[in-house]
N, C-alpha and C positions, 0 to 999 in steps of 0.2 A: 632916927637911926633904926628904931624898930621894923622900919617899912625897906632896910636892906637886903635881909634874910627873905621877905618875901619876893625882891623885886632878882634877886640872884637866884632862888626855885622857879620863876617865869621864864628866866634867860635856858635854865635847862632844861625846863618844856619845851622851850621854842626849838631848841637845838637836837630837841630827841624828835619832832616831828615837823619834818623839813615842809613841807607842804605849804605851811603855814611862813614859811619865809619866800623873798623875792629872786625869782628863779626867768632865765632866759630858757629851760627846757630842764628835759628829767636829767638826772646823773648817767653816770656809766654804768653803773648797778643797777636803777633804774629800766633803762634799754633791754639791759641781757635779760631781766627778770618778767618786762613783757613780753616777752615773747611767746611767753605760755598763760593762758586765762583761766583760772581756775572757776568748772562749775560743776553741776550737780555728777554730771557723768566721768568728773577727771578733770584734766587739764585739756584745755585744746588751744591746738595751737595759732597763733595770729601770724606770725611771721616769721622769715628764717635769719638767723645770724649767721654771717659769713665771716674770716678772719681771713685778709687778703695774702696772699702769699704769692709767689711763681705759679703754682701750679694753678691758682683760682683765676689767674692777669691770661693761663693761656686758657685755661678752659672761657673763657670771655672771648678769645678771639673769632674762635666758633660761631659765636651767637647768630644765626641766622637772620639774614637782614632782608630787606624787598627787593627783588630784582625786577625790571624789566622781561630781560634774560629770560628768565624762570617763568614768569606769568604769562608773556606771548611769543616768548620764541624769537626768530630771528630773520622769517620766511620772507625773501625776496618778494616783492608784488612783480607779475605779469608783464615784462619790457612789452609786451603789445595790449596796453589798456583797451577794455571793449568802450561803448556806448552804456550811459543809463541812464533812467529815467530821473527827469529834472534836467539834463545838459541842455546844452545848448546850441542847436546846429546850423549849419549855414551850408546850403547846394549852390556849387555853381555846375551850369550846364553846357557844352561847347558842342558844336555842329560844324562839320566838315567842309559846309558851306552856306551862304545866304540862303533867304528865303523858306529855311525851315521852321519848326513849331519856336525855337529859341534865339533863332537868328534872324535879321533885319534885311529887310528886301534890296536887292540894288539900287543904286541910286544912281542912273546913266546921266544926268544933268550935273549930277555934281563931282563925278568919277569918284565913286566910293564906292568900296566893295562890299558895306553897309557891317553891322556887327555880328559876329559870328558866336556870342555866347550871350549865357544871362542868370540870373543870382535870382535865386531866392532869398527871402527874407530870412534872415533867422528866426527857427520857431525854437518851440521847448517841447523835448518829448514828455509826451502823454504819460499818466499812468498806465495805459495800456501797450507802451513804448514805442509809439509808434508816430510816424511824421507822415505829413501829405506834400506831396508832389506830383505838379500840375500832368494829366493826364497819365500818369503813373500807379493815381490813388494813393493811400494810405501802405505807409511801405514800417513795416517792422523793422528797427533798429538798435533796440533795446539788446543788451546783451552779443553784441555783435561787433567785431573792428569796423574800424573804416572803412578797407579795402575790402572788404566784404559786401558794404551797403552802398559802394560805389558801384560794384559789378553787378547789383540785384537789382541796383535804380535802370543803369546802362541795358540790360533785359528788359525790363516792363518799358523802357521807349523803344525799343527795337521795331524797324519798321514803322515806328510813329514820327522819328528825331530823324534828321541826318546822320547818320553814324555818329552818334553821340558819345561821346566822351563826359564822366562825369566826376568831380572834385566834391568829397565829405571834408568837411572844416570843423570839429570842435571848439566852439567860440569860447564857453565857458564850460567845464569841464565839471559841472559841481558835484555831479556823482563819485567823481575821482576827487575829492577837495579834503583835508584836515580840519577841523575847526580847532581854529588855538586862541586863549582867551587868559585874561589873568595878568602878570606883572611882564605883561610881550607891551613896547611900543606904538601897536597897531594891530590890536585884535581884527580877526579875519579868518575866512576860509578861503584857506592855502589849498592852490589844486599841485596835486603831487605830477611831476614829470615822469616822462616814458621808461626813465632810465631807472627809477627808484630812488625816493626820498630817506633820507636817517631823520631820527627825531632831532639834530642840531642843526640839518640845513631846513628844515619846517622852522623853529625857531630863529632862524636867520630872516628866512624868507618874511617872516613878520615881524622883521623892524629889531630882533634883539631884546635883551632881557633887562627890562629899569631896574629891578632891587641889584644888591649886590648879590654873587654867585652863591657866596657859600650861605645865605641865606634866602636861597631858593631851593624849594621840593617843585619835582617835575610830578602832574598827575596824571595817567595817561587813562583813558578808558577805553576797551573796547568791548563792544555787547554789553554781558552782564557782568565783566571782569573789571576792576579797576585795580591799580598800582599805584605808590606814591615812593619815591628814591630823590633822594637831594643831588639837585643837580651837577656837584662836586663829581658825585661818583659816576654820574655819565659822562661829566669831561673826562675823568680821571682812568675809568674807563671802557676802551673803546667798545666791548661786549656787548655794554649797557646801551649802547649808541645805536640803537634796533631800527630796521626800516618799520616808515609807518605804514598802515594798510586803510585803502578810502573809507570816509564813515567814520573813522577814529576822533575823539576828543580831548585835546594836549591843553589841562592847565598847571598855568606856572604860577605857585603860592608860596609867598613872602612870610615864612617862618623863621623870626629871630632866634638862634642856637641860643639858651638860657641856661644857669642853673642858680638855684636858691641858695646863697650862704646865711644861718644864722647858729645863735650859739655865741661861746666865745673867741670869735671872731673880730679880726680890724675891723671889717664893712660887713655889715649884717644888710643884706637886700635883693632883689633879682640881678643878674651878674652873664650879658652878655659873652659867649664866647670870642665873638670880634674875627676868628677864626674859622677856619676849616673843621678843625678836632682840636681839643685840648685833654689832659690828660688831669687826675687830679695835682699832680704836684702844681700844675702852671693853675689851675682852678683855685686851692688856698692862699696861690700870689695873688693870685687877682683881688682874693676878699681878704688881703694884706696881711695872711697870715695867723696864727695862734697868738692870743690875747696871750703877755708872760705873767699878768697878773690874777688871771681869770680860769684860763684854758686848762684842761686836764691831755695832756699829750696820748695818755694811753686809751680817750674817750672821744676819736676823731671818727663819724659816723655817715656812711654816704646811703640814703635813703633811694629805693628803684622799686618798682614794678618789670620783674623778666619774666621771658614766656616762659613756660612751664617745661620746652626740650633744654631751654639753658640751665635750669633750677633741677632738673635729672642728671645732668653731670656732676654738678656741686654736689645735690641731696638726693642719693637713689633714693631713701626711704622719705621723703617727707611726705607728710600726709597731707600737704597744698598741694599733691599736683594734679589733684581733680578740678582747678581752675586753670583757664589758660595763660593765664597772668598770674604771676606768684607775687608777694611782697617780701621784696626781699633789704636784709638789714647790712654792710659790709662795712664790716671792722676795724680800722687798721691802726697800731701801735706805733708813736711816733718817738717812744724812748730805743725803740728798738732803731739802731743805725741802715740796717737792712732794708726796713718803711722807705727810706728816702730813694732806693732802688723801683721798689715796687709801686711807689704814688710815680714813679714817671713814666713805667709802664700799661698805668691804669687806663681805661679812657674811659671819657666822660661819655655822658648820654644828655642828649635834648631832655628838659625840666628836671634832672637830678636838683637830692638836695642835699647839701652837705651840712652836717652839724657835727660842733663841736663843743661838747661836755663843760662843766664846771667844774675846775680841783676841787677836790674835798676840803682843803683846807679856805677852798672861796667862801663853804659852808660855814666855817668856824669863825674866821670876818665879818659875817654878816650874824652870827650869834652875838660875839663882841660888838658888834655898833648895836644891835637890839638892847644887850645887857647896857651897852654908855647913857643912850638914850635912854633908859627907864632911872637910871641911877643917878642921870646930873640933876634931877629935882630935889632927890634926896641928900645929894651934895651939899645943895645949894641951900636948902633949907637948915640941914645942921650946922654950916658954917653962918646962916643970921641968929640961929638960937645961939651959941656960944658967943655971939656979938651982945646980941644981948644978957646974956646974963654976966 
């Protein structure tokens, strides 16, 4: 019995310094209190606590996202595509009659009026963009329509051809082409038509998209600029649905919408949103909710990185907004009936993490099974000595 007194001053060490017990994450006191790090020069600050409210659910609405749109504009390509280097061309040449440079001589034995045209092979313009054709030479085509390169070919035979007549063919167009690569069908380079392509008929034109939609980002790149917008918001809409311009690089990446639930939670683990958007209210269904025996309702905690113009609405003054990414902490009180308003206006973000606290009194549970446990020996032993004696 002597060794009860000591084993009851252990149980209120244990319970004066939590640390030392078994913990799923820090408290709600815990949280608010990191946020500041004390050092030589003061406190500075690690990250910001947020308390969610109406007014924080609209300043969220704001938050600037990737457009399209905004990155490359919306500019029509050219309804008269030129010529470039790398296509693909094909002359045919027609003569007003037999027996010219392109045409086939009479055939009086067979009554044939013999053929009056003739093709060139298809070549590939040059880097220096230019094609050869027979006694015409080397004819610049680069950067030119068609009917441009038809009527300069029809000059340099002049006097040489029969009143020639001459057809420019782009076989394969590849200077005008998209290359689209990624969770498409049948990666490929898409040549765009005369009319002008959107980025969903390029995507069409390659066979369609294998992932599911709302778990697709579209990446577009053009030059040194690249974009990435989920392809939700280009079905969704039609703004975002930009024509593309030749030279462009469209891939389509299979990014599963996630967010972390642990804490005291039903389902502590990674936690597909299955959806579009979700919101936190339908986010703590998903991880089945506040533990009634665990969870602290007023220590419900959604962990983010936001840019630094979202985090200047919240906190004109913080002194994180010399990074472009803030770390930001948002709060929200689930004793309060008003919370259930506000978690259904929240939305969620790709890799948030939601945690959720421990009641304080989980703390004193777990002091009590520390104090059972050091005690039932000592039980157990005083009850064989009085056996014995």
């Amino acid at each position: 019995m002597r060794a009860f007194p000591i084993a009851l001053c252990t149980a209120l060490a244990v319970s004066g310094c939590s640390s030392f017990l078994p913990a799923s994450g820090p408290t709600a006191s815990a949280v608010e209190k990191g946020a500041d790090m004390a050092t030589d020069q003061g406190l500075l600050a690690r990250y910001e606590i947020v308390d969610v409210d109406a007014a924080v659910v609209e300043a969220l609405r704001g938050r600037p996202l990737d457009s399209l749109l905004a990155s490359f504009g919306d500019r029509r390509p050219s309804v008269e595509p030129v010529i470039g280097i790398g296509d693909t061309v094909a002359v045919t040449i027609y003569e007003a009659s037999t027996g010219g440079l392109f045409s086939g001589s009479l055939s009086i034995d067979r009554f044939s009026s013999g053929s009056k045209s003739a093709t060139i092979p298809p070549q590939v313009v040059n880097r220096d963009g230019s094609i050869t054709v027979p006694y015409a030479g080397r004819v610049q085509v680069a950067g030119k329509r068609v009917q441009d390169v038809q009527v300069q070919i029809e000059q340099e035979l002049a006097g040489k051809a029969i009143e020639p007549q001459v057809i420019v063919t782009v076989v394969q167009p590849t200077s005008t082409a998209v290359t689209v690569t990624g969770e498409v069908t049948a990666g490929a380079r898409v040549p765009l038509s005369t009319k002008g392509d959107r980025l969903l008929d390029v995507v069409a034109g390659a066979g369609g998209v294998r992932a599911p939609v709302a778990e697709t980002f579209v990446r577009l790149s053009r030059g040194s600029t690249t974009a990435t917008v989920p392809l939700t918001a280009v079905v969704s809409n039609p703004r975002e649905n930009i024509f593309l311009r030749p030279g462009d690089t469209l891939t389509l990446v299979r990014d599963p919408q996630t967010f972390l639930a642990i804490g005291a939670l039903g389902a502590q683990s990674e936690i597909p949103f299955a959806a579009e958007g979700i919101t936190l209210a339908q986010a703590l269904a998903k991880a089945r909710g506040l533990s009634d025996l665990q969870a602290d309702p007023a220590g419900v905690f959604l962990f983010r990185f936001e840019p630094a113009s979202v985090v200047r609405r919240l906190r004109p003054n913080s002194p994180l907004l010399s990074s472009n990414f803030v770390p930001v902490v948002y709060r929200i009180n689930m004793r309060d009936p008003n919370s259930l308003f506000v978690s259904q206006a929240f939305r969620m973000r790709n890799r948030d993490l939601v945690y959720v606290s421990n009641a304080p009194f989980t703390e004193v549970q777990k002091v009590l099974g520390v104090f059972s446990t050091i005690t039932a020996p000592v039980s157990a032993g005083a009850s064989v000595y009085a056996g014995v004696r």
